[in-house]
C-alpha positions as CSV (number, residue, x, y, z in Angstrom):
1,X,9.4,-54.8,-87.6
2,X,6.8,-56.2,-90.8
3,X,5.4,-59.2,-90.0
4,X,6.1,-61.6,-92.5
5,X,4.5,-65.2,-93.2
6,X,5.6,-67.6,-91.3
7,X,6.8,-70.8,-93.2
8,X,9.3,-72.9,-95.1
9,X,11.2,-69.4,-95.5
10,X,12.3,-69.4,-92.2
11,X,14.3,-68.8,-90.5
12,X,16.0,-66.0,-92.9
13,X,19.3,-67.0,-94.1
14,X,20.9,-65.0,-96.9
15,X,24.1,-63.1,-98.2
16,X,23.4,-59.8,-98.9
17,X,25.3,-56.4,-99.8
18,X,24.9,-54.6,-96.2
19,X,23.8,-55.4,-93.1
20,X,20.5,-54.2,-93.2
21,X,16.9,-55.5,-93.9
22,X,16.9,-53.2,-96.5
23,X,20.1,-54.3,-98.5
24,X,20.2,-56.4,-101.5
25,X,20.1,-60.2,-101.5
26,X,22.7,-62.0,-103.0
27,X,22.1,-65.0,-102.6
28,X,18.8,-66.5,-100.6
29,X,20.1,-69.8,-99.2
30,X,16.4,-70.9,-98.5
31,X,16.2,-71.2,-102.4
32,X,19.4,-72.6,-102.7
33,X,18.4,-75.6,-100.0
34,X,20.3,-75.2,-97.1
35,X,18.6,-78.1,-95.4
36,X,16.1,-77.7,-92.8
37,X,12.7,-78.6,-91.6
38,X,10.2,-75.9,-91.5
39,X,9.5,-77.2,-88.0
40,X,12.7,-77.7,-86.7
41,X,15.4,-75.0,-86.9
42,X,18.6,-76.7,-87.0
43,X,19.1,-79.4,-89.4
44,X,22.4,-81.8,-89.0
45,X,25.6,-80.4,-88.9
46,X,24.0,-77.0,-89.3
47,X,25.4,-74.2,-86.5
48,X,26.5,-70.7,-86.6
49,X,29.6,-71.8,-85.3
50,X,32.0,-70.0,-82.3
51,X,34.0,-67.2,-81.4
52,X,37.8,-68.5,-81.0
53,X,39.6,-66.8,-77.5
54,X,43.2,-66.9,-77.6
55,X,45.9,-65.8,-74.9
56,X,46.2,-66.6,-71.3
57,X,43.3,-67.2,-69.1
58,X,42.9,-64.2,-66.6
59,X,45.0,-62.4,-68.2
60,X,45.1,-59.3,-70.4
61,X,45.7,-59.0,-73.9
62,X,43.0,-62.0,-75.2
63,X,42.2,-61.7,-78.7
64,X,39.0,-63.1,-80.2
65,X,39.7,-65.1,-83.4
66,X,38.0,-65.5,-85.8
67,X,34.5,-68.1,-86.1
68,X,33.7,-70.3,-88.5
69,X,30.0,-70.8,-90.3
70,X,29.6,-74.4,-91.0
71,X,25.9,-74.2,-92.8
72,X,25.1,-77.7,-94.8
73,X,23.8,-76.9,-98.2
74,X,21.8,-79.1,-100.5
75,X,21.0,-78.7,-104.2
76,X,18.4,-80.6,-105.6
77,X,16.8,-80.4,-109.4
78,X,18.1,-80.8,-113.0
79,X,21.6,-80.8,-113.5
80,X,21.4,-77.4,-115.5
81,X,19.6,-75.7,-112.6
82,X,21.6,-77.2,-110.0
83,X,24.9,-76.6,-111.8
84,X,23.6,-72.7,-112.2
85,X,22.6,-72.5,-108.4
86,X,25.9,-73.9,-107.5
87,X,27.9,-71.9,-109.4
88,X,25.6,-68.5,-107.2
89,X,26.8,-70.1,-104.1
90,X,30.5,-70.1,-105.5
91,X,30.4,-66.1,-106.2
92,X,29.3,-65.8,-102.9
93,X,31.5,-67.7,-101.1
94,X,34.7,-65.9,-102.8
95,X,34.1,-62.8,-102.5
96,X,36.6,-61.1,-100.6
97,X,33.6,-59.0,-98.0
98,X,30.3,-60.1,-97.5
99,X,27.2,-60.4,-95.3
100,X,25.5,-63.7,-93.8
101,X,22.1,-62.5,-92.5
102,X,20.3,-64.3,-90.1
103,X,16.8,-63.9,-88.7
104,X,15.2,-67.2,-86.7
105,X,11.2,-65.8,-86.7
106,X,9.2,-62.7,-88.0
107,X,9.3,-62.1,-84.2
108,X,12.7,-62.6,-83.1
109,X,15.7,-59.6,-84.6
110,X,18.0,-60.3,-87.2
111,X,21.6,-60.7,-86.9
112,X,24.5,-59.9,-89.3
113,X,28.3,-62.0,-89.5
114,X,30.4,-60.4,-91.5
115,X,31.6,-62.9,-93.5
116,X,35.3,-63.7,-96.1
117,X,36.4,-65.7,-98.9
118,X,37.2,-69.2,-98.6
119,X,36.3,-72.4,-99.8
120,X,34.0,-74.5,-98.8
121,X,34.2,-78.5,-98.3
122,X,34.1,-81.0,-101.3
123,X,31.5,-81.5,-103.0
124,X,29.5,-84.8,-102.5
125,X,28.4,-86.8,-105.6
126,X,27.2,-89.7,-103.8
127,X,23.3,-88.8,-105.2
128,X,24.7,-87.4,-108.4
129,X,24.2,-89.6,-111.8
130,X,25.5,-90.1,-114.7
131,X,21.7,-90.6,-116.0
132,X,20.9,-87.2,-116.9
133,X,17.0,-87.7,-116.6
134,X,17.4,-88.6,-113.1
135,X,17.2,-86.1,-110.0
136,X,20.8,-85.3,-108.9
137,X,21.4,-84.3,-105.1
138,X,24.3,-82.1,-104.5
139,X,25.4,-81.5,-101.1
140,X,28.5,-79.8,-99.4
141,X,29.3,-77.6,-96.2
142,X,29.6,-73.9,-96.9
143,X,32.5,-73.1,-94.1
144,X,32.3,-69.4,-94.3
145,X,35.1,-67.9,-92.1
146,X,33.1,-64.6,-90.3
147,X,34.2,-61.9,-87.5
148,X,34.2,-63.2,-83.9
149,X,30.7,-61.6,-83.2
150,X,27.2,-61.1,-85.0
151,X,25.8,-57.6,-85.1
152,X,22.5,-56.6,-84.5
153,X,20.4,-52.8,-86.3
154,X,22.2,-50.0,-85.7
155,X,21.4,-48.0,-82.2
156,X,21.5,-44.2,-81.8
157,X,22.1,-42.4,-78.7
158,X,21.6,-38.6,-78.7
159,X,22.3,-35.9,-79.8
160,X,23.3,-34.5,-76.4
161,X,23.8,-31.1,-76.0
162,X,27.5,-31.3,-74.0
163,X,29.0,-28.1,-73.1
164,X,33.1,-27.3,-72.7
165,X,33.0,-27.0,-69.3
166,X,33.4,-29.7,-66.7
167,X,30.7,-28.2,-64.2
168,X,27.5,-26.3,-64.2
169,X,25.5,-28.0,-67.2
170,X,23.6,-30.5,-68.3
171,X,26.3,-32.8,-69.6
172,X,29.3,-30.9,-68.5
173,X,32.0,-32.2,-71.1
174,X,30.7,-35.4,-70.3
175,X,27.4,-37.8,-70.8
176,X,26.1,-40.6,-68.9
177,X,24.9,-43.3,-71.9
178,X,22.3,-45.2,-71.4
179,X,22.7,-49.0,-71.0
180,X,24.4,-50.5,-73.8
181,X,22.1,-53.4,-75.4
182,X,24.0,-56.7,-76.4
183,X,26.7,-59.4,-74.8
184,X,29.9,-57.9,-75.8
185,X,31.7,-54.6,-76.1
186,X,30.9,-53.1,-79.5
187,X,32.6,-49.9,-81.3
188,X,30.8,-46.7,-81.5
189,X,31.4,-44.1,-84.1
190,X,30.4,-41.0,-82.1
191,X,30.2,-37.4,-84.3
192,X,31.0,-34.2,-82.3
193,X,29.6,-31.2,-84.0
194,X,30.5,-28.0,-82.5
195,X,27.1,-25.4,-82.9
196,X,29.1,-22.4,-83.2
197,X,31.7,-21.2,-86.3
198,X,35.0,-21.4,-84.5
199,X,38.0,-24.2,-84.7
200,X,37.8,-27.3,-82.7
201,X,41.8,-28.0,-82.6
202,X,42.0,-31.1,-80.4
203,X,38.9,-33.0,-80.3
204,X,38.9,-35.8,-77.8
205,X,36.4,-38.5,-77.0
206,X,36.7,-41.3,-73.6
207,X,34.3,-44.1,-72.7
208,X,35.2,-44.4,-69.2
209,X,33.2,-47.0,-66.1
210,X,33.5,-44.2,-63.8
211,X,32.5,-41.2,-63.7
212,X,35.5,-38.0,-64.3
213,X,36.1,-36.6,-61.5
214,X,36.4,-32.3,-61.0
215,X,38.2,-30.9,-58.6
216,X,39.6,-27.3,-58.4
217,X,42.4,-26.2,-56.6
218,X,42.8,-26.2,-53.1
219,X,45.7,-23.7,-52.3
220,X,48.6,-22.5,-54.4
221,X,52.3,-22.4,-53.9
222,X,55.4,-20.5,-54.1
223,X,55.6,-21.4,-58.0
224,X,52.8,-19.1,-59.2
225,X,51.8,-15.3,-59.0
226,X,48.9,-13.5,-57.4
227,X,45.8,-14.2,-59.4
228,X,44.6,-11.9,-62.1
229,X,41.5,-11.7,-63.6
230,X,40.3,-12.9,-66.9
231,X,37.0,-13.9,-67.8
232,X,38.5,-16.7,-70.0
233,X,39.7,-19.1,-67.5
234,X,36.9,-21.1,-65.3
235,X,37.6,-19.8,-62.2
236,X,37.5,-16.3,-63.4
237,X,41.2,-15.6,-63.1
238,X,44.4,-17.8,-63.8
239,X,47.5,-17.9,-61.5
240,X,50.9,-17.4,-63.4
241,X,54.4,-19.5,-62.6
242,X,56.8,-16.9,-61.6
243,X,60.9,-17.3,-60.5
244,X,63.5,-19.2,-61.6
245,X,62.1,-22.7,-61.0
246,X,65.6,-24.2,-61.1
247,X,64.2,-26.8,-58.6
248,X,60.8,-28.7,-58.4
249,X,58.6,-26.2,-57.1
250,X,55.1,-26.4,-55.5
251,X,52.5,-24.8,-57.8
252,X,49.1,-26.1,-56.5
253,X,47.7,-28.7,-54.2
254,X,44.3,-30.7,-55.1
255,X,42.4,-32.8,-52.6
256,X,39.9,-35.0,-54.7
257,X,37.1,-36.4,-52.7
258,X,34.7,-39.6,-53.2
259,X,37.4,-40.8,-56.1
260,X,36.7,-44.2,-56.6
261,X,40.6,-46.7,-57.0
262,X,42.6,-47.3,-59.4
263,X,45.1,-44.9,-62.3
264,X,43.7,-41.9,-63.0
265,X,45.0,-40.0,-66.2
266,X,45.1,-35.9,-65.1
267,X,44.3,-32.9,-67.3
268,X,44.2,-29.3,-66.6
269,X,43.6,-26.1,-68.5
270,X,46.0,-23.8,-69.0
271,X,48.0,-21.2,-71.4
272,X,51.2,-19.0,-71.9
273,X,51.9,-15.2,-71.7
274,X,53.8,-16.2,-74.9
275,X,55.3,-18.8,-77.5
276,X,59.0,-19.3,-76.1
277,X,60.1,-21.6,-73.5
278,X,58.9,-24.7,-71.8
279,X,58.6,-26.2,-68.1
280,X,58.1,-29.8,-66.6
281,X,55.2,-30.5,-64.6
282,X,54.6,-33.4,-62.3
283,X,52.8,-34.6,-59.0
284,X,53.4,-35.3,-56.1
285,X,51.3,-38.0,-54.4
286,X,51.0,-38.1,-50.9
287,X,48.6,-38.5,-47.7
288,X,48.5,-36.6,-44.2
289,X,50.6,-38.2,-41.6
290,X,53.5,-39.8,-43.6
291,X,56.5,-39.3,-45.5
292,X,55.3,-42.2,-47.9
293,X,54.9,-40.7,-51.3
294,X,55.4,-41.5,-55.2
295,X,55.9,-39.0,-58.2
296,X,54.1,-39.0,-61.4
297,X,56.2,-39.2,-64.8
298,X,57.5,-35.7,-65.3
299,X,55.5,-34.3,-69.1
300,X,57.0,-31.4,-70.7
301,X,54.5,-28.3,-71.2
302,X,55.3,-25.5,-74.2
303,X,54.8,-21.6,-73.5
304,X,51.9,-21.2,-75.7
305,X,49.2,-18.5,-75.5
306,X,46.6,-20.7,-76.1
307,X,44.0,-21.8,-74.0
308,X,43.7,-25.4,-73.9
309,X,43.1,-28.2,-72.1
310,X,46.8,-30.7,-71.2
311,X,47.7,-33.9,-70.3
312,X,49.3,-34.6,-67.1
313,X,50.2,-37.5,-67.1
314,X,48.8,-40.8,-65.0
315,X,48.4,-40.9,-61.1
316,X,48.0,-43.6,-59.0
317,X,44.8,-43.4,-56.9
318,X,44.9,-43.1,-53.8
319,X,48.6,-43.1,-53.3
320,X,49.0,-47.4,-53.5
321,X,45.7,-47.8,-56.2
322,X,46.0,-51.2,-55.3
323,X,46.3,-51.7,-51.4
324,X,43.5,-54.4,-50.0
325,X,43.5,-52.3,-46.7
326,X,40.9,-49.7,-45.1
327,X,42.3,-45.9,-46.1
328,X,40.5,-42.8,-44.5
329,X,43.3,-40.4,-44.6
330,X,42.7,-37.7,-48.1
331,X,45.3,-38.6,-50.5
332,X,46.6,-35.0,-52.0
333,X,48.3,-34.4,-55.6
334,X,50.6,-31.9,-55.5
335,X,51.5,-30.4,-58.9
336,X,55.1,-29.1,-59.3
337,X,56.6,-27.0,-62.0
338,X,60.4,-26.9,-63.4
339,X,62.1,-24.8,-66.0
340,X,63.3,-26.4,-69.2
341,X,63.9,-23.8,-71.7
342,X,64.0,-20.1,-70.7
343,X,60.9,-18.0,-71.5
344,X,57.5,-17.1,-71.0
345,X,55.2,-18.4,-67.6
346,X,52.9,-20.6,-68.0
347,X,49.0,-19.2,-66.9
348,X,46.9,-21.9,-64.9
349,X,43.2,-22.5,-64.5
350,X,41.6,-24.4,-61.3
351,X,40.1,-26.8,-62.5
352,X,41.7,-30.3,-62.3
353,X,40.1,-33.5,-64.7
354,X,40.6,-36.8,-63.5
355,X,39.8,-39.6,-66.3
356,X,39.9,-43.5,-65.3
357,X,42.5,-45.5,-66.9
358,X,41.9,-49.2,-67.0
359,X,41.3,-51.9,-69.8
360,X,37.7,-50.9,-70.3
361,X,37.7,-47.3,-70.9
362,X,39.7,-45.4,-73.7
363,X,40.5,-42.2,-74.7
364,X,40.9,-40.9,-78.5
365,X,42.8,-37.4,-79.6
366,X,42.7,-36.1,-82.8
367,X,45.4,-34.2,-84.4
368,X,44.2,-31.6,-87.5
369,X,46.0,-29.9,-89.4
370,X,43.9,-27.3,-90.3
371,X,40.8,-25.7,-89.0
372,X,39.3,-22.8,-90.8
373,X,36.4,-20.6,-89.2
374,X,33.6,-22.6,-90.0
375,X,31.3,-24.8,-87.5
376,X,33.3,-28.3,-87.1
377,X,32.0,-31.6,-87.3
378,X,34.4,-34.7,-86.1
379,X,33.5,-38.1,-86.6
380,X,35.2,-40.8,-84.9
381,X,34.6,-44.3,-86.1
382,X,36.0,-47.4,-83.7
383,X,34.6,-50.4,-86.4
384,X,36.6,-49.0,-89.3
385,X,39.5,-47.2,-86.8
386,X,39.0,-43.7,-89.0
387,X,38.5,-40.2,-88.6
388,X,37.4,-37.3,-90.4
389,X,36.7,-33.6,-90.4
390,X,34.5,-31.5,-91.6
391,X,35.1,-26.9,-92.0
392,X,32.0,-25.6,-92.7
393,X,30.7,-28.7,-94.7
394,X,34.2,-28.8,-96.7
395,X,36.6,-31.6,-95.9
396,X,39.6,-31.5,-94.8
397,X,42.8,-33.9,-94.9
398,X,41.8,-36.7,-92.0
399,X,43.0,-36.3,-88.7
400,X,46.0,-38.0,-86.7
401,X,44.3,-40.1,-84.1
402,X,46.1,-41.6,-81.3
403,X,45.0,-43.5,-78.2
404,X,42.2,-45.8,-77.8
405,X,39.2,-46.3,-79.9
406,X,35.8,-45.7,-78.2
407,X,33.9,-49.0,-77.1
408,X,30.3,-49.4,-75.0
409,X,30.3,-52.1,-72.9
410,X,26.5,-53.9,-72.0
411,X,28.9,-55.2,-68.7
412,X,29.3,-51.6,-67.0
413,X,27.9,-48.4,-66.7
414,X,29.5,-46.4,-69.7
415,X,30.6,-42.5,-69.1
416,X,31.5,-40.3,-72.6
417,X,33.7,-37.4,-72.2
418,X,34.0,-35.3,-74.5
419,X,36.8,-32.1,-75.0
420,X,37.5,-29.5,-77.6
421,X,40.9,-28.8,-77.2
422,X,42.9,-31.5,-75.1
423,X,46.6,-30.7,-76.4
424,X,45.6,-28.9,-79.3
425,X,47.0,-28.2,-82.7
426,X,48.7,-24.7,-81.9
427,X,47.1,-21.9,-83.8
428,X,47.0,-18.2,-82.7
429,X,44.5,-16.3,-81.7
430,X,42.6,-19.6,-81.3
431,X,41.1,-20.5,-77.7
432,X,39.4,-23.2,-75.9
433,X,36.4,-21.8,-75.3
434,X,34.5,-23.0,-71.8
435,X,31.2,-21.1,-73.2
436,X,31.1,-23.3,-76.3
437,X,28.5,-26.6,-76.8
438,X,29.4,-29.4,-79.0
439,X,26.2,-31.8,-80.1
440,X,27.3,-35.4,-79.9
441,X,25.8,-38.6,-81.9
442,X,26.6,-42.1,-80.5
443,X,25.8,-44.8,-83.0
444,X,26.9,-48.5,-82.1
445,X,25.6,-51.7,-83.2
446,X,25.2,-54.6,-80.4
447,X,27.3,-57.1,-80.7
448,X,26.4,-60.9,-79.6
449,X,28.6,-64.0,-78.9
450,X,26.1,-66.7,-79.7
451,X,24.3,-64.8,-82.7
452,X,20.7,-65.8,-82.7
């Protein structure tokens, strides 16, 4: 940061167009004579004001409100001069979307409220006279209603090279962040940009405390075939439902290990041998030695020939997430198939994704409505809640989005997943492809409570 000279000047206190050093000042308050001593920061009744927390204590669903900046201004000169600096303070307080920048010392880093219309408290004419020769005094508070928090620059993290498979890489589908700077959870916009021409139908992003956990199958059941190879699937072959499936009927079993508690949301890769007919898959969850056991809520699965990723549905984990007592026996998830609607088999992978679910992490699927064959850029933005799509460097209509906007938190370690095609848009002749890397960008700005 430039080193600038230290004086009257500070600390910094403008509005201005963006929040960024670089942006254009609307309005320097300094000039305008927000009162202060060039020795003492705070003046009286000057504050950056609070944060406002509503809802009930320990519970979830608290909502920050909005704060309040009560700065003190003071006008002092000719009447023409002040009249004119007072009527800049005016614009600036109604305009509908501004920026309060705020910077205590060349040394310390500058902060940004993002500030809205409204108007500020009567003005005082206790110093002003009808004697136009004399010095008037004007003086008010400028009670600028701002966001709960104050940003600080932008930060970006990456790009990460994350490939489509959720083993035997670098970042496989998924990156460890490095600690988030700030006091609160702030929104990132992360940008997935796949580096080969080829659609990216469902593009997914989580922030998640916990690591995914991988596990691949540990035996199969009546309710699929004898594997057959096909250099598509991760495990080299895929195992086909077969029968009538009139009844819930074992397909595989998966024994996670080193899972840490709580829900887990479950995904796993899969396809059709064609584009009629659907089944029901759920699990079973159980543990070695008793009868105890619950079921997951039953999600319906289309025949599709394409290979994609699917969600699950969520599982308790282990089978009571939330018992206080010592467990050492395995806790299994058994996945079991019905028939809905005559057709064709569904083909199944190994390879079982298990994503936290709890109030800190998220998880965000996008819905296009169109790829052509062009490399595909996503960009997912949790300030603004949009998304958008780039074929090839043309645009495209926006994408649906549904689920929960990414969010870093400085409190936790913070885990991003990423996936191609989680429930894709169904397109033929159009695969999730495990060899395939995706370059993500996180962006975030930090995010502080007291705003200095």
């Amino acid at each position: 940061m430039t080193q600038m000279s230290v004086g009257p000047r500070w600390p910094r206190m403008r509005f201005c167009e963006a929040p960024s050093l670089e942006s254009a000042t609307r309005l320097d308050l300094n000039e305008r004579g927000i009162a202060h001593n060039p020795s003492r920061v705070q003046a009286d009744g000057f504050s950056l004001g609070m944060a406002q927390l509503s809802g009930e204590p320990g519970g979830r669903g608290r909502v920050w409100g909005e704060r309040t900046l009560p700065l003190p201004l003071r006008v002092d000169g000719a009447r023409p001069q002040a009249l004119a600096r007072l009527e800049a303070v005016a614009r600036e307080l109604t305009r509908e979307d501004n920026w309060f920048e705020w910077q205590m010392s060349w040394d310390s880093e500058p902060r940004w409220f993002h500030t809205y219309a409204a108007a500020p408290s009567a003005l005082s004419l206790d110093r002003v006279y009808v004697d136009s020769a004399r010095t008037d005094t004007w003086t008010t508070t400028l009670s600028a209603p701002a966001d709960p928090f104050a940003v600080g620059e932008p930060l970006v993290l990456g790009p990460f090279t994350v490939a489509n498979r959720p083993s035997g890489a670098t970042y496989p589908m998924r990156v460890e962040l490095p600690p988030v700077i700030g006091e609160v959870a702030a929104p990132a916009v992360v940008q997935l940009e796949k580096q080969a021409a080829g659609a990216m139908l469902g593009p997914a992003v989580a922030v998640v405390a916990d690591a995914p956990d991988v596990a691949t199958a540990a035996s199969w059941g009546g309710g699929v075939a004898a594997a057959v190879t096909d250099g598509s699937y991760l495990a080299g072959s895929y195992r086909s439902t077969t029968g009538a499936l009139t009844d819930w009927t074992t397909v595989a079993t998966f024994a996670p290990s080193g899972t840490s508690r709580g829900r887990r949301r479950t995904l796993l890769r899969l396809s059709g041998s064609g584009d009629t007919g659907s089944l029901l898959l759920r699990w079973r969850i159980s543990a070695a030695g008793v009868s105890s056991r619950v079921y997951s809520t039953p999600r319906v699965v289309q025949v599709d020939p394409q290979l994609r990723w699917v969600d699950v549905g969520e599982v308790p984990w282990p089978l009571a997430a939330g018992t206080r007592l010592p467990v050492s026996a395995a806790t299994v998830l058994t996945l079991e198939a019905r028939r809905v609607a005559p057709g064709g088999e569904l083909r199944l992978d190994n390879h079982l994704i298990m994503l936290p679910v709890d109030p800190d992490s998220s998880l965000l699927q996008l819905d296009p409505d169109y790829v052509g064959t062009g490399p595909v850029t996503a960009l997912v933005d949790a300030e603004d809640r949009v998304a958008e799509m780039t074929v090839g460097g043309a645009p495209m209509r926006a994408p649906g989005a549904a689920g929960g906007w990414p969010h870093l938190s400085p409190h936790r370690d913070n885990h991003l997943w990423v996936a191609q095609a989680l429930d894709p848009t169904p397109m033929a002749g159009v695969h999730d492809d495990p060899n395939s890397t995706t370059a993500v960008t996180v962006t975030y700005r930090p995010r502080y409570l007291w705003g200095v």
